[in-house]
Backbone bond lengths (Angstrom), bond angles and torsions (degrees), N, CA, C in turn:
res aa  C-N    CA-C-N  psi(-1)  N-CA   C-N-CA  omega(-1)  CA-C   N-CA-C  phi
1 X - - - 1.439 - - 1.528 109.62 -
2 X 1.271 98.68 161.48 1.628 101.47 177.34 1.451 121.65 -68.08
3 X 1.597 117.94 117.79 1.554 94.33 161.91 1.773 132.85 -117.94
4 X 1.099 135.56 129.20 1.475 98.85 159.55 1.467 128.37 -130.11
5 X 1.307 91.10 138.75 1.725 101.24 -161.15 1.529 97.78 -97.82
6 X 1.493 109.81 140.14 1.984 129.01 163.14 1.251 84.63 -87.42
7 X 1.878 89.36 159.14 1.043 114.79 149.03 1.696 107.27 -149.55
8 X 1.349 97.28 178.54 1.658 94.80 163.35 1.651 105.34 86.24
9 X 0.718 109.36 -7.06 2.022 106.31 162.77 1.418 114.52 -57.64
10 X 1.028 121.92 157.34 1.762 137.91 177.13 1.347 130.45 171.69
11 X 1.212 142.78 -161.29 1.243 127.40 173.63 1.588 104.22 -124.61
12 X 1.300 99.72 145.45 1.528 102.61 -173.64 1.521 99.98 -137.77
13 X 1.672 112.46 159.63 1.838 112.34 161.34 1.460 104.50 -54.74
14 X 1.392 113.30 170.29 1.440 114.09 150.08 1.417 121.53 -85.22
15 X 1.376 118.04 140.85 1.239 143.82 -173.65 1.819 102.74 106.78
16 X 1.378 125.86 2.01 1.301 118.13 175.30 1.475 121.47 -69.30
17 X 1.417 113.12 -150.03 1.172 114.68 163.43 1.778 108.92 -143.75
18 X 1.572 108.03 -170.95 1.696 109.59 -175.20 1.623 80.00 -179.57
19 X 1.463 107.68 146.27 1.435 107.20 179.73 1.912 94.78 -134.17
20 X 0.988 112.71 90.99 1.505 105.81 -173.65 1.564 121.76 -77.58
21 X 1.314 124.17 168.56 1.641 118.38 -155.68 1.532 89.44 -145.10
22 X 1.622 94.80 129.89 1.654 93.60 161.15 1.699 117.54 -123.51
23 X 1.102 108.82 117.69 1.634 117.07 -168.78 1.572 120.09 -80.90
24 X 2.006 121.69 90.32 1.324 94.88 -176.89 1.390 149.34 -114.04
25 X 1.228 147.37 121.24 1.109 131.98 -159.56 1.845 119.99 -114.81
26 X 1.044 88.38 176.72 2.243 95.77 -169.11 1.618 114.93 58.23
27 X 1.655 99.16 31.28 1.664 92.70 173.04 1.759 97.73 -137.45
28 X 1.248 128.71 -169.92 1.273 123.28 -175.55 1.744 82.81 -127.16
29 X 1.794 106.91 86.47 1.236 122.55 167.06 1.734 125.98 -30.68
30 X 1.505 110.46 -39.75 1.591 100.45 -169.06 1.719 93.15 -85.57
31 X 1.041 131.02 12.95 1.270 119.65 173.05 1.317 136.41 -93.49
32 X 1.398 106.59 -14.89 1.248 147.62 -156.46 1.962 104.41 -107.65
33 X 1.371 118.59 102.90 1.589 106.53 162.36 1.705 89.10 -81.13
34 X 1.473 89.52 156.52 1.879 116.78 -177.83 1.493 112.52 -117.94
35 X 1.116 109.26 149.19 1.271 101.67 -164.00 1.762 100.57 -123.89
36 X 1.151 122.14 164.77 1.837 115.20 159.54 1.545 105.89 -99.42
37 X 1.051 120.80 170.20 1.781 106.20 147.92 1.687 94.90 -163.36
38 X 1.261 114.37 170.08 1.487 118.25 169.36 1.169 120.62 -126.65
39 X 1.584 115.82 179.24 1.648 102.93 173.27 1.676 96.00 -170.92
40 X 1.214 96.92 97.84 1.778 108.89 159.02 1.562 134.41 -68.68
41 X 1.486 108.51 137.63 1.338 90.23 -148.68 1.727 102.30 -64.79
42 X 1.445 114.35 167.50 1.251 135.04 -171.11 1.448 105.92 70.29
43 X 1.300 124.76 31.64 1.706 118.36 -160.96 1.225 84.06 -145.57
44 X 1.471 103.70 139.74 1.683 124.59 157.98 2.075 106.77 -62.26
45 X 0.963 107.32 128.99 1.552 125.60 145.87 1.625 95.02 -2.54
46 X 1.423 114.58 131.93 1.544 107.91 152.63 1.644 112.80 -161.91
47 X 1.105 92.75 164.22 1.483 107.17 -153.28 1.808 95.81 -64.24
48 X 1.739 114.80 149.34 1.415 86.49 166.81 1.681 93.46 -126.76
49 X 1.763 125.97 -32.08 1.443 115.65 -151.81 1.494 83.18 -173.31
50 X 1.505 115.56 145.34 1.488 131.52 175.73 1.354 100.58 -133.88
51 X 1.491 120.22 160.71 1.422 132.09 162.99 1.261 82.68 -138.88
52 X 1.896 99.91 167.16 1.169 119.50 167.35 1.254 132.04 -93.65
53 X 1.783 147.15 -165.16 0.964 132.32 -166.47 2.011 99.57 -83.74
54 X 0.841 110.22 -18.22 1.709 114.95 -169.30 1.389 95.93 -91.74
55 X 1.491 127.83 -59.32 1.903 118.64 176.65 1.492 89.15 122.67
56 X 1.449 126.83 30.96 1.426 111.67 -154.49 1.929 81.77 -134.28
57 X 1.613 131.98 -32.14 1.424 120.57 160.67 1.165 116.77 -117.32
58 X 1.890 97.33 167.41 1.364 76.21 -159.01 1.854 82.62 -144.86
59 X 1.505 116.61 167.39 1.489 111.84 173.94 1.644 108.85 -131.79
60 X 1.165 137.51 175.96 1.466 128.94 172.03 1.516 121.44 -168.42
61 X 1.330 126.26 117.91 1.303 121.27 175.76 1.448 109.42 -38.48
62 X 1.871 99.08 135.02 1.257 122.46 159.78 1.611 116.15 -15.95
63 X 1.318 103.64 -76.99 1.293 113.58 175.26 1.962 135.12 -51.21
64 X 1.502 82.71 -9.47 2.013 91.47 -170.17 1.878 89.62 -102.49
65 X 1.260 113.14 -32.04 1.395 126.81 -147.34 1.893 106.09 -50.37
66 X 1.229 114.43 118.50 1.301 120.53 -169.66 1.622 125.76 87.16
67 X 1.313 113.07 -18.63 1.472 117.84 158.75 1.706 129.31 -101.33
68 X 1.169 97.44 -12.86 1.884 110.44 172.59 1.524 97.36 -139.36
69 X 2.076 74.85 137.27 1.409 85.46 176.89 1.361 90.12 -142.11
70 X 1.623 98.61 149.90 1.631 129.35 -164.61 1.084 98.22 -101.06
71 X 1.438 137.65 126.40 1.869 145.98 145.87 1.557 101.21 -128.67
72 X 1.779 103.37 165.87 0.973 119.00 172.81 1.572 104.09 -125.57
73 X 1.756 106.60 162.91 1.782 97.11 142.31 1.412 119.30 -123.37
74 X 0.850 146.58 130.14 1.791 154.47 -147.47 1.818 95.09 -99.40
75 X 1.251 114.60 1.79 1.443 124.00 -164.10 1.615 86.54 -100.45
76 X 1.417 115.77 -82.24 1.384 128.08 162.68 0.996 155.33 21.83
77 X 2.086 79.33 -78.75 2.069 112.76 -160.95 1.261 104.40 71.06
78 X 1.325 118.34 46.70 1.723 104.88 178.93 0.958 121.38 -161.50
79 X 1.106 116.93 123.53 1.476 126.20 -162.37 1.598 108.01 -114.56
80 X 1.422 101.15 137.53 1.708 106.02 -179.49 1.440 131.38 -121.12
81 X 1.477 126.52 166.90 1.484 119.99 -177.75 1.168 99.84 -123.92
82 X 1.254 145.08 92.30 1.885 126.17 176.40 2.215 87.70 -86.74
83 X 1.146 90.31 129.92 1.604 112.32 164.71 1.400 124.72 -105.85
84 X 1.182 121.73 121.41 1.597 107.25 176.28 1.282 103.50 -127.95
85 X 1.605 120.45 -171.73 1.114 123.50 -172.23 1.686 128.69 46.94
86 X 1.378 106.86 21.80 1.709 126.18 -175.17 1.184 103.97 -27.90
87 X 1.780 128.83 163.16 1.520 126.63 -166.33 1.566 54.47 -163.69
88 X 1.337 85.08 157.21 1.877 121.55 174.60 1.719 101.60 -82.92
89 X 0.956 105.33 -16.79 1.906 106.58 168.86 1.665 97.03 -82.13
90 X 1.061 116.64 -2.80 1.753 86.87 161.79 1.759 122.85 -119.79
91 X 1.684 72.01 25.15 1.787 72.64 172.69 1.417 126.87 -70.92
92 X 1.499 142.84 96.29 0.946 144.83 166.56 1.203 126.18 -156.72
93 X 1.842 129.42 -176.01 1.166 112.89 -163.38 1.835 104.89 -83.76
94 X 1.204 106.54 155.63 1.594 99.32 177.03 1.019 92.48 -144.45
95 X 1.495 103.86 146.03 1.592 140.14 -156.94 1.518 109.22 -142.93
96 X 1.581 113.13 116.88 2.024 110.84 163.30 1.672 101.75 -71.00
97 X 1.303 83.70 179.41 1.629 107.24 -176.01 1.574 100.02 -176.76
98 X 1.241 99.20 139.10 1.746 119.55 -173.95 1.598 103.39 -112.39
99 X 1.588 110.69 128.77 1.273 109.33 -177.63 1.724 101.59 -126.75
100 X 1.277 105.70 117.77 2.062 97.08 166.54 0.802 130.35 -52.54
101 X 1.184 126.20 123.09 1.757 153.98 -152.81 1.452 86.56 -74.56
102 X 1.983 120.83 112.23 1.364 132.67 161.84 1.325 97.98 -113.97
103 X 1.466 92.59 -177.81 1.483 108.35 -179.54 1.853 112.57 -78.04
104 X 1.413 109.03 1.85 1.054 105.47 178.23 1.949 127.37 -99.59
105 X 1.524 87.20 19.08 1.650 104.72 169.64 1.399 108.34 51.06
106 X 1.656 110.21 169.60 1.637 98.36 -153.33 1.416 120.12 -85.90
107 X 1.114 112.09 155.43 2.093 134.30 -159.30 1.356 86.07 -92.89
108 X 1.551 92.63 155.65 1.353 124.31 166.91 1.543 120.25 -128.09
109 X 0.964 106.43 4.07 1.816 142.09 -168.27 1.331 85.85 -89.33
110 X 1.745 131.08 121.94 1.485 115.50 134.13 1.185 124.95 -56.99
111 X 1.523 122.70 -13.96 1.655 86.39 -177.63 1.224 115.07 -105.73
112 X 1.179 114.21 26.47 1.797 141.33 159.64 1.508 92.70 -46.07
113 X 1.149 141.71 -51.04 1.369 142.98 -116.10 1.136 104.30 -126.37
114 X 1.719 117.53 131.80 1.349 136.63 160.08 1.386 129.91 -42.75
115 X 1.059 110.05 -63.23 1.529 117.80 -165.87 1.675 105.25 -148.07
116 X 1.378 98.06 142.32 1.402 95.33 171.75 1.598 123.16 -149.25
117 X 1.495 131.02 -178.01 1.600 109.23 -162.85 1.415 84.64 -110.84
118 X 1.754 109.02 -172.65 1.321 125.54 -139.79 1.999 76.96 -102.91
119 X 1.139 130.69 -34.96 1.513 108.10 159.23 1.751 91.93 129.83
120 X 1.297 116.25 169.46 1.449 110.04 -156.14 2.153 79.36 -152.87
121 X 1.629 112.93 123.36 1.518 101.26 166.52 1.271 131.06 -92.93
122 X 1.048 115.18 124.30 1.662 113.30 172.09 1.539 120.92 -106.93
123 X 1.391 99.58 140.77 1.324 98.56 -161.14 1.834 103.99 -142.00
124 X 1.520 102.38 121.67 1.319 106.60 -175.04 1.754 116.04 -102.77
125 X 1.494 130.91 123.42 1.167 106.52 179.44 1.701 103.99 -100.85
126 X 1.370 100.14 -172.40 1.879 107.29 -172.04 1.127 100.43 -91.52
């Protein structure tokens, strides 16, 4: 079966960093763009950063844009988030998700998405 596992959550000051890892297996990984997303509690799901199935584009919430950056390795199965410059607004749980590469290029929609892991927390204090 499909899995994908985070890692790499913890708590940090703000202005740190955390580079989180999602590990995947029972899917045919380079086929798949991956997505991050988060979700604080009392908060809907939201999009944070996509790559594509190759590791070569890439998209990113407004809010992440220039402090997280999304890569994969297709060698791996693993796709990563290094974050820097943390703000206590991104404290929440964050979770990958693998979506099959259509002709309709990459989602920002969770329910775009196939499969996803059980979620990794990050937590920034002031």
């Amino acid at each position: 079966q499909v899995q994908l596992i985070e890692s790499g959550g913890g708590l940090v000051q703000a202005g740190g960093s955390l580079r989180l890892s999602c590990a995947a297996s029972g899917l045919t990984f380079r086929i798949y763009d991956m997505g991050w997303f988060r979700q604080a509690p009392g908060k809907e799901r939201e999009f944070v950063a996509v790559v594509n199935s190759g590791g070569g584009v890439t998209n990113y919430a407004i809010s992440v844009k220039g402090r997280f950056t999304i890569s994969r390795d297709n060698a791996k199965n693993t796709v990563y988030l290094q974050m820097n410059s943390l703000k206590p607004e991104d404290t929440a749980n964050y979770y990958c998700a693998a979506n099959r590469v259509t002709y309709r290029g990459l989602q920002v929609e969770p329910s775009k998405y196939d499969y996803w892991g059980q979620g990794t927390q990050v937590s920034i204090s002031s």
